[in-house]
MIDO-72088 format. One record per atom (N, C-alpha, C, O, CB): z, x, y. Coordinates in steps of 0.02 Angstrom, whole numbers, padded with zeros to 5 digits, always signed. Atoms other than C-alpha are relative to their C-alpha. Glycine has a CB too. Layout:
ZXY
...
//
This chain:
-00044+00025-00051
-01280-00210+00922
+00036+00059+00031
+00065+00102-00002
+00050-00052-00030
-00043-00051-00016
-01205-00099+01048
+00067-00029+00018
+00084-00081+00045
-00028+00041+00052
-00089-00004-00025
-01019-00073+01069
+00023+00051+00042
-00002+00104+00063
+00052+00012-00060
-00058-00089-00041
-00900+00046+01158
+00080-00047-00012
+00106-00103-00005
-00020+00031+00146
-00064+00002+00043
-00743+00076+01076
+00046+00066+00035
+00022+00117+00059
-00020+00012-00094
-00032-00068-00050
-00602+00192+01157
+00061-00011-00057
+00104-00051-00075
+00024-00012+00113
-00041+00002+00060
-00547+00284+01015
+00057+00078+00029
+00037+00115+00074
-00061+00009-00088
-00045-00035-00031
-00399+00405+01051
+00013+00011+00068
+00054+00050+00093
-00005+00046-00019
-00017-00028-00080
-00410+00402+01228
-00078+00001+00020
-00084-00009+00080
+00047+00091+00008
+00049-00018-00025
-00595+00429+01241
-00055-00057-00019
-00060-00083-00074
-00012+00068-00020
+00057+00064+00019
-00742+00295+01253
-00056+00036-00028
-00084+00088-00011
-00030-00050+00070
+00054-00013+00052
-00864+00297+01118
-00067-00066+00023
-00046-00124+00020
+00042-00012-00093
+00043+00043+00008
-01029+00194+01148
-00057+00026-00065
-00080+00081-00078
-00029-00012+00072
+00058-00014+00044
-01153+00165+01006
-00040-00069-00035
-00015-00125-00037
+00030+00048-00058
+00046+00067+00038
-01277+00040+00918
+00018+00013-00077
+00002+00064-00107
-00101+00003+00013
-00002+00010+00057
-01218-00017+00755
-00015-00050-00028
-00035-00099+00002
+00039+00011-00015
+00015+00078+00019
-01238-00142+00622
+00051-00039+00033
+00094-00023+00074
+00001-00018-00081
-00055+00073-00021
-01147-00308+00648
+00047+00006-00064
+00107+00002-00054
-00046-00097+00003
-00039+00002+00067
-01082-00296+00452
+00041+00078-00016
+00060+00097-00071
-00062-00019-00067
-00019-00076+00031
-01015-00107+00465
+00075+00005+00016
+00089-00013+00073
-00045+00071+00040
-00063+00006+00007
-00831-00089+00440
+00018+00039+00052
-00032+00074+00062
+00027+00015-00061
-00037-00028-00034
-00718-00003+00581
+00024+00068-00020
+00030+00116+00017
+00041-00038+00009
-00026-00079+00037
-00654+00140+00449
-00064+00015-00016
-00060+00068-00046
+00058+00003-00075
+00071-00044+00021
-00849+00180+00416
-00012+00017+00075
-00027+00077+00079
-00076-00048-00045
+00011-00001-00060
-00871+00168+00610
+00054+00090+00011
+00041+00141+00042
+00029-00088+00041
-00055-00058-00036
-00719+00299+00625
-00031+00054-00047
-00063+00102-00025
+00103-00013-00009
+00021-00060+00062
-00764+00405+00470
-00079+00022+00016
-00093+00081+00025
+00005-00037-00094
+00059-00027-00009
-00947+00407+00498
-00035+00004+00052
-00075+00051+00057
-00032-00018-00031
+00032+00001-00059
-01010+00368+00654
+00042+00049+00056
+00004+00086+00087
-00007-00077+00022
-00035-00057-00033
-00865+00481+00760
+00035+00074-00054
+00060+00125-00032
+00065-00044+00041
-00021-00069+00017
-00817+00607+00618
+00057-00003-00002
+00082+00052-00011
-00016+00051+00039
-00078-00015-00007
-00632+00559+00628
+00012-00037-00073
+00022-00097-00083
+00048-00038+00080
-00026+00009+00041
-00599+00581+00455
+00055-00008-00038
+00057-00004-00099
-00015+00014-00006
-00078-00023+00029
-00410+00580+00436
+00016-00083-00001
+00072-00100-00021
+00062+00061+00064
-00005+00082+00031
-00429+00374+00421
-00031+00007-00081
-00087+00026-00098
-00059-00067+00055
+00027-00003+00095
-00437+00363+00210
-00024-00077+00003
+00009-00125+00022
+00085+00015-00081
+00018+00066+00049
-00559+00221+00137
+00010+00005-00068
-00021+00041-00108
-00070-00021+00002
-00029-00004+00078
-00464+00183-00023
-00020-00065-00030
-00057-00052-00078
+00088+00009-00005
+00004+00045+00045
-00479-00005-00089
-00068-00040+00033
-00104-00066-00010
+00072-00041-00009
+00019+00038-00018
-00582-00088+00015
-00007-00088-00006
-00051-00131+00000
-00028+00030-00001
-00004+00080+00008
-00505-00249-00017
+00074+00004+00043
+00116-00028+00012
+00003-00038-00097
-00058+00005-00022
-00349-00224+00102
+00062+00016-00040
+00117+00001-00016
+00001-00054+00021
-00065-00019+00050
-00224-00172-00026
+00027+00063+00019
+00086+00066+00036
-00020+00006-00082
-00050-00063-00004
-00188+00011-00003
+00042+00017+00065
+00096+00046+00067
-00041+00061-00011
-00048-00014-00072
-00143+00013+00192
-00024+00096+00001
+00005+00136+00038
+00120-00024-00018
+00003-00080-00029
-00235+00210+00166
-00041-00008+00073
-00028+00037+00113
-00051+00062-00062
+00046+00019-00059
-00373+00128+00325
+00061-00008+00074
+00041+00005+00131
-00048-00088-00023
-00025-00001-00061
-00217+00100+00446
-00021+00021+00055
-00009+00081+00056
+00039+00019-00001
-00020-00025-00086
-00245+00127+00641
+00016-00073+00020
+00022-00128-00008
-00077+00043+00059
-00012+00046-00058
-00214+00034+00782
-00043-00036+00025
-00096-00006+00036
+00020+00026+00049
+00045+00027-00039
-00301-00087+00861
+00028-00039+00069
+00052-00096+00066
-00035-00041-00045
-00032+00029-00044
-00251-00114+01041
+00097-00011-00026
+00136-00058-00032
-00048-00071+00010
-00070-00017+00018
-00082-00047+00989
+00032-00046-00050
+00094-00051-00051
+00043+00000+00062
-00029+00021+00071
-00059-00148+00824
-00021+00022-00060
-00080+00040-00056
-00004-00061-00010
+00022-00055+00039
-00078-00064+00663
-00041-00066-00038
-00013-00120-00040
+00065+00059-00046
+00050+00032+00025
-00238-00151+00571
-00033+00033-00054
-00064+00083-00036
-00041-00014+00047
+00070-00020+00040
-00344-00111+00409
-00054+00004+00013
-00095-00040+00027
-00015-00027-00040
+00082+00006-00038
-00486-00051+00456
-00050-00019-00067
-00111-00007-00066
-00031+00094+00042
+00039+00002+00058
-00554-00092+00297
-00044-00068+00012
-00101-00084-00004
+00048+00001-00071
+00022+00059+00009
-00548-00266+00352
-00026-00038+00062
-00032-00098+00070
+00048-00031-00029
+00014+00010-00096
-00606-00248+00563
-00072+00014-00032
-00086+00048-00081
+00044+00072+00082
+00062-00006-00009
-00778-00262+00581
+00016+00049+00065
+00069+00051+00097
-00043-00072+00007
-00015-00036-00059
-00834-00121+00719
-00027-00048+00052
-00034-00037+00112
-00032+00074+00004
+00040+00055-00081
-00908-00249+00837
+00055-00032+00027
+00063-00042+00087
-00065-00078-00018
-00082+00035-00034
-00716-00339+00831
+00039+00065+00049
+00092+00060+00081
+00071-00025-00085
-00052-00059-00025
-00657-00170+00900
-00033+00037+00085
-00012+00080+00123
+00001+00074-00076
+00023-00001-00058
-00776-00179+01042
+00027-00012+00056
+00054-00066+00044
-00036-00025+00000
-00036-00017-00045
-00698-00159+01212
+00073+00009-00009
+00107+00006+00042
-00012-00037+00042
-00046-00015-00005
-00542-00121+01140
+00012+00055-00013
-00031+00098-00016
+00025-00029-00016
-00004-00063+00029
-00427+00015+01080
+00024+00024-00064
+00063-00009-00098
+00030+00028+00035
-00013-00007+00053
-00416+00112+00942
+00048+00085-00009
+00037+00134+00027
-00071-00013-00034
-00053-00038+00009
-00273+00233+00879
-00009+00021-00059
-00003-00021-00103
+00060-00028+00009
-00007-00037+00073
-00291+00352+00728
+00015+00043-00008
-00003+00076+00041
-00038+00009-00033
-00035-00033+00035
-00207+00471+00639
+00001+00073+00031
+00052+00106+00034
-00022-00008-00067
+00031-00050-00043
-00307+00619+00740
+00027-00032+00069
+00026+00018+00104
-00089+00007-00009
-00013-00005-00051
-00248+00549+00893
+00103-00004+00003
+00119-00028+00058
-00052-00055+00033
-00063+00010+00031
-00045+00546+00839
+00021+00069+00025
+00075+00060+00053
+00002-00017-00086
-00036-00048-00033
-00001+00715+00901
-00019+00015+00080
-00073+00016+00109
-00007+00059-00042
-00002-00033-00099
+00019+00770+01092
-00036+00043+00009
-00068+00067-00038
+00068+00038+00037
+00003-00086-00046
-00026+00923+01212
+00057+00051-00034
+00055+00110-00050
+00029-00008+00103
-00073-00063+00019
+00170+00971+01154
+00007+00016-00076
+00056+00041-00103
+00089-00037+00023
-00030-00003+00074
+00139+00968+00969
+00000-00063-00031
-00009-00121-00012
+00074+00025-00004
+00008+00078+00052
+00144+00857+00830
+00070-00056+00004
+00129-00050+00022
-00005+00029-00101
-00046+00064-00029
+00224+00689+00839
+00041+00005-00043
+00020+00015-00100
-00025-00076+00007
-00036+00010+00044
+00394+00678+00766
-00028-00041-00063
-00018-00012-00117
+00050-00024+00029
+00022+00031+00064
+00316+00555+00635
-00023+00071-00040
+00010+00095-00086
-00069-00063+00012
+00028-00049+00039
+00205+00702+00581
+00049+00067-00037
+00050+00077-00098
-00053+00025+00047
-00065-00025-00003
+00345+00823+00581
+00035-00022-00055
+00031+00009-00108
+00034-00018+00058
-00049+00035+00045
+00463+00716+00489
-00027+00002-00086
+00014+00021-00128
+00006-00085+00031
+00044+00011+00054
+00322+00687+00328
+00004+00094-00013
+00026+00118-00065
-00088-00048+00024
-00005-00073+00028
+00312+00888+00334
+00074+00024-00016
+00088+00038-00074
-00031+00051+00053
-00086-00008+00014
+00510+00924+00345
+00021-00034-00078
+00048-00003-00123
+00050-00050+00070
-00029+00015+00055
+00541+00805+00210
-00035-00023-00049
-00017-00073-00079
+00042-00035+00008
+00057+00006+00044
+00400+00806+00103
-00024-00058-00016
-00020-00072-00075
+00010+00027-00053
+00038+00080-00018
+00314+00627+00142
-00039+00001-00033
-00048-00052-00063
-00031-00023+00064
+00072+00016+00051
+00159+00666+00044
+00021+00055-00045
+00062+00101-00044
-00094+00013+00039
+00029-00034+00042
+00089+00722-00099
-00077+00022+00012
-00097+00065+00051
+00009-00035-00054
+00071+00008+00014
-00091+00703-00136
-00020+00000+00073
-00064+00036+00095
-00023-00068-00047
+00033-00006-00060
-00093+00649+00051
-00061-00059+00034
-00079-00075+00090
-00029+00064-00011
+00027+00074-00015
-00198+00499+00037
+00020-00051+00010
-00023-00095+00017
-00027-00021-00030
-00013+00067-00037
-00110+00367+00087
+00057+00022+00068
+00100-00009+00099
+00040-00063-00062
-00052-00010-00061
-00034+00477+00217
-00004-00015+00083
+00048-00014+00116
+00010+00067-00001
+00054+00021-00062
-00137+00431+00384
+00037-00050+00014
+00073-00054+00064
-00084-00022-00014
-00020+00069-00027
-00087+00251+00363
+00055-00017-00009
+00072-00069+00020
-00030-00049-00020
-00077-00020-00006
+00084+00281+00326
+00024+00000+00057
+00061-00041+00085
+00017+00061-00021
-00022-00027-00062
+00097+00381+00471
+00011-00058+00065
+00056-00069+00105
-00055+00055+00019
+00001+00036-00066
+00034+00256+00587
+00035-00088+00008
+00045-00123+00057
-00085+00000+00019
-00040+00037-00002
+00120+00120+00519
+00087+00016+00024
+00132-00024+00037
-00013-00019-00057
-00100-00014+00001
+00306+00222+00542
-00007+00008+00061
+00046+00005+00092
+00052+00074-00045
-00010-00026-00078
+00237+00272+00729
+00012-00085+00032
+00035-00088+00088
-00088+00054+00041
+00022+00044-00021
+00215+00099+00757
+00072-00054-00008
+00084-00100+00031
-00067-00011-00035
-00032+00049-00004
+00375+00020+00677
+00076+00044+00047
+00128+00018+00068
+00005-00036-00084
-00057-00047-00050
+00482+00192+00778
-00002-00039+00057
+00050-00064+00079
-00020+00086+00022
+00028+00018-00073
+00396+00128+00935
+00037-00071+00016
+00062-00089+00069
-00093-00008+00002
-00034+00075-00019
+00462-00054+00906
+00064-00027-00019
+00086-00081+00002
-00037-00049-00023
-00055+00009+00032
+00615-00039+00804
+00027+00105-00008
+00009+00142-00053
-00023-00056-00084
-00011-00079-00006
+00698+00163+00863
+00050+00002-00053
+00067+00060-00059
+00028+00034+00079
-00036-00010+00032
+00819+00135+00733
+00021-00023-00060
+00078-00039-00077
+00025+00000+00027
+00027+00045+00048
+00748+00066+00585
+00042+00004-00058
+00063+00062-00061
-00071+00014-00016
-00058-00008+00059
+00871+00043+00420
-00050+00033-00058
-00097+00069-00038
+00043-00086-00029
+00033-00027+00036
+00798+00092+00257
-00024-00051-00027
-00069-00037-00067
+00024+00043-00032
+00035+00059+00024
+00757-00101+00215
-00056-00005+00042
-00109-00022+00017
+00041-00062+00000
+00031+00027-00058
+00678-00115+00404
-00065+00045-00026
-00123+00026-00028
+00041+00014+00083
+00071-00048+00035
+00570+00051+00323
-00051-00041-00039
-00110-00055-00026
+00025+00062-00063
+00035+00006+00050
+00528-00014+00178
-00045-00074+00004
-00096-00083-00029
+00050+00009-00059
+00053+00040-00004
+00457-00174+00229
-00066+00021+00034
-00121+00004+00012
+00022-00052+00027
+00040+00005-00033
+00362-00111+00362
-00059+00036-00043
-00115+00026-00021
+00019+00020+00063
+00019-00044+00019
+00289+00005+00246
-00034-00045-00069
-00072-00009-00100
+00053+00056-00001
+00003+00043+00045
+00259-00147+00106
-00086+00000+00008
-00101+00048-00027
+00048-00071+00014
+00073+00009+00009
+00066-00171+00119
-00020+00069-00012
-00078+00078+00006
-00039-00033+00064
+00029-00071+00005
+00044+00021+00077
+00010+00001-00063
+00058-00023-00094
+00029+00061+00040
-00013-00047+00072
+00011+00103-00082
+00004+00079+00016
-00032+00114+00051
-00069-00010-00060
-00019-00068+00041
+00071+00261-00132
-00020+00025-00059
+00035+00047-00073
+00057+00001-00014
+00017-00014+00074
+00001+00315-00310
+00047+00076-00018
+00059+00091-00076
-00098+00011-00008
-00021-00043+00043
+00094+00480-00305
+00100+00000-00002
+00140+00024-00041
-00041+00075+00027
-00085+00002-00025
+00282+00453-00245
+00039-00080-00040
+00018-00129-00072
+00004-00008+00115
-00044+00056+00018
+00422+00338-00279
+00041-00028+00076
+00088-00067+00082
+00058+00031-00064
-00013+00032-00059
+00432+00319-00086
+00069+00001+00041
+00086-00027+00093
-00013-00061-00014
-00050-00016-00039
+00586+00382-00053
-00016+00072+00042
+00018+00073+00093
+00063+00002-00046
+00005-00061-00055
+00538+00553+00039
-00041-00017+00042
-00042+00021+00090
-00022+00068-00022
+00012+00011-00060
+00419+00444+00145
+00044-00041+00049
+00029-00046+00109
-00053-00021-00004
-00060+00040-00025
+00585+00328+00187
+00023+00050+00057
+00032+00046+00118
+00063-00016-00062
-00054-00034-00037
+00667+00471+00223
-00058+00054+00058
-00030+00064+00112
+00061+00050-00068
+00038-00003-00055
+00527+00548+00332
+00010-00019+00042
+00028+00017+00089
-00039-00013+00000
+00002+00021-00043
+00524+00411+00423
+00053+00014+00017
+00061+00069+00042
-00020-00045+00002
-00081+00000-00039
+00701+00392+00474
+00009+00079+00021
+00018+00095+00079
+00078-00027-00063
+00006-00064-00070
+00699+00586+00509
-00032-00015+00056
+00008-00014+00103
-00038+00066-00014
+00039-00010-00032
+00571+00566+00614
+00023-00055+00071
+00012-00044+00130
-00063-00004-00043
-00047+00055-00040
+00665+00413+00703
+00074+00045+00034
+00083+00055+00094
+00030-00073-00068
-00066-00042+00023
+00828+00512+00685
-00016+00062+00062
+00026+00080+00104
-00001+00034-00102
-00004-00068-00039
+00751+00667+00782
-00035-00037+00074
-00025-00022+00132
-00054+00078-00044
+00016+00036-00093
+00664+00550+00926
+00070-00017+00032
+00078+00003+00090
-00053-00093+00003
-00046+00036-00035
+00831+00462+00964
+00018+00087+00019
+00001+00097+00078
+00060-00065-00045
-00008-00050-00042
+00881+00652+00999
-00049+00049+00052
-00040+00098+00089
+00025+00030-00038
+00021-00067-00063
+00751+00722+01091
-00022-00049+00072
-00059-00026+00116
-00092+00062-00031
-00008+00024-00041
+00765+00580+01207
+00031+00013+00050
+00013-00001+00108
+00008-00029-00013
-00063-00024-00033
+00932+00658+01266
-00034+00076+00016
-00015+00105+00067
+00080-00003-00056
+00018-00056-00018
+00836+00819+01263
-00075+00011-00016
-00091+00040-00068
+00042+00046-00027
+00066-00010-00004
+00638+00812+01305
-00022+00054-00037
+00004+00109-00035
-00018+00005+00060
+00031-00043+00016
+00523+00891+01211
-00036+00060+00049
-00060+00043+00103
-00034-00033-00033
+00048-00063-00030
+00437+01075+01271
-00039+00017-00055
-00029-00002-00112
+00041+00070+00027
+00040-00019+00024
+00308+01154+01213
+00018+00053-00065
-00017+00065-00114
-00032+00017+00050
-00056-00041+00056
+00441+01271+01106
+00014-00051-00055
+00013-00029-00112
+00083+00025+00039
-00025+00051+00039
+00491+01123+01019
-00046-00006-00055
-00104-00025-00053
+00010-00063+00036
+00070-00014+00052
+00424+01158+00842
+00070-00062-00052
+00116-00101-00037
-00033+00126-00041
-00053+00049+00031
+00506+01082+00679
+00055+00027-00021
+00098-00004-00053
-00022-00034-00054
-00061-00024+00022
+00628+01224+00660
+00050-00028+00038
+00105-00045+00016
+00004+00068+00001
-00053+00013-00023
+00702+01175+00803
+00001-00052+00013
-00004-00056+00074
+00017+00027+00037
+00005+00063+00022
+00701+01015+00772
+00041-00015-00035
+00082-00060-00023
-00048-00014-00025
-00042+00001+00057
+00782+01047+00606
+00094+00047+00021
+00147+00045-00010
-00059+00046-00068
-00080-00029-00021
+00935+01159+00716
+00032-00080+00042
+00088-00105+00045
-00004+00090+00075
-00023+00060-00052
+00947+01006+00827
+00049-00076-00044
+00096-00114-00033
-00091-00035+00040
-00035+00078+00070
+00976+00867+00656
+00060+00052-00011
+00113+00020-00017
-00065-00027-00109
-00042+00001+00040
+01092+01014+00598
+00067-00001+00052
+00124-00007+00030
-00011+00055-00052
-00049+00002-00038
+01195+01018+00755
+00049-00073+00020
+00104-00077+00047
-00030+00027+00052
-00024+00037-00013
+01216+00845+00758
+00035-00030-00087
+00068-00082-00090
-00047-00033+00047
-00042+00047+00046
+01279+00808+00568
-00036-00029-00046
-00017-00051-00100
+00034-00053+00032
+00045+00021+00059
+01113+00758+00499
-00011+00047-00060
+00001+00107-00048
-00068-00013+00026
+00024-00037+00061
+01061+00827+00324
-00070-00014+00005
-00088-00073+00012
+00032-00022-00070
+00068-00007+00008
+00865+00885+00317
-00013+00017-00039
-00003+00077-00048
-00031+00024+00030
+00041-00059+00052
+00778+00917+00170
-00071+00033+00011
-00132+00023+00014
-00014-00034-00067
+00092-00040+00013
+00651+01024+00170
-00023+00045-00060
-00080+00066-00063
-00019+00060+00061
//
């Protein structure tokens, strides 16, 4: 069956099965390995992207459901100007470990920034509820996120440039009062 799928921005056409999962579609058929297949029963939340701007298991999309729409993954999450505060935020305050369930993390916290800019640490932790973690206790991806929330609500007031790395990022939280760990 052919499809075309427009995955970061760019249309993909190809003939696949009808039974081939969306995260084998991304992982094997385009090479965009930074989607993790972990349970394949929907449990871990490591398959997260987007589908048509909602975050979906790809474990559990067929690629033929993802046909004329769009798809958002983990490789497409940073800009022209640099990496997306989400990404940022997970490096500043040490979000991963191991790093495998970090993808769908990510695109779940871009997703609940995008719809909630000022998320509490309950508003986190639900959105974040269908994910496993195996190496953390989930507080340095909490607090990730909310940096990463934390430093958008300021660079709203002051647009990102191409200068804009995470040091200064990290002068910008300390000018305003925030505490960063790094």
């Amino acid at each position: 069956m052919e499809i075309s799928v427009t995955v970061n921005g760019q249309v993909h056409r190809r003939e696949v099965e009808p039974r081939l999962l969306l995260v084998h579609f991304l992982r094997d058929t385009l090479g965009l390995t930074g989607t993790h297949w972990g349970c394949d029963t929907s449990n871990c939340g490591a398959c997260v992207v987007w589908l048509d701007e909602v975050p979906v298991k790809s474990c559990t999309v067929l690629a033929v459901m993802a046909d004329g729409h769009r798809v958002r993954t983990v490789e497409g999450l940073a800009g022209k100007d640099g990496l997306d505060p989400v990404q940022q935020g997970f490096r500043a305050c040490h979000g991963l470990q191991c790093g495998f369930c970090t993808p769908g993390m990510m695109m779940t916290a871009r997703w609940l920034i995008d719809h909630n800019p000022d998320p509490s640490e309950e508003d986190i932790r639900e959105a974040i509820s269908g994910q496993l973690c195996r190496c953390t206790g989930y507080e340095n991806i909490v607090r990730s996120i909310r940096w990463a929330a934390e430093q958008e609500a300021v660079t709203v007031a002051a647009p990102r440039t191409e200068e804009t790395t995470v040091d200064t990022v990290r002068e910008t939280a300390a000018d305003t009062g925030k505490e960063v760990q790094a």
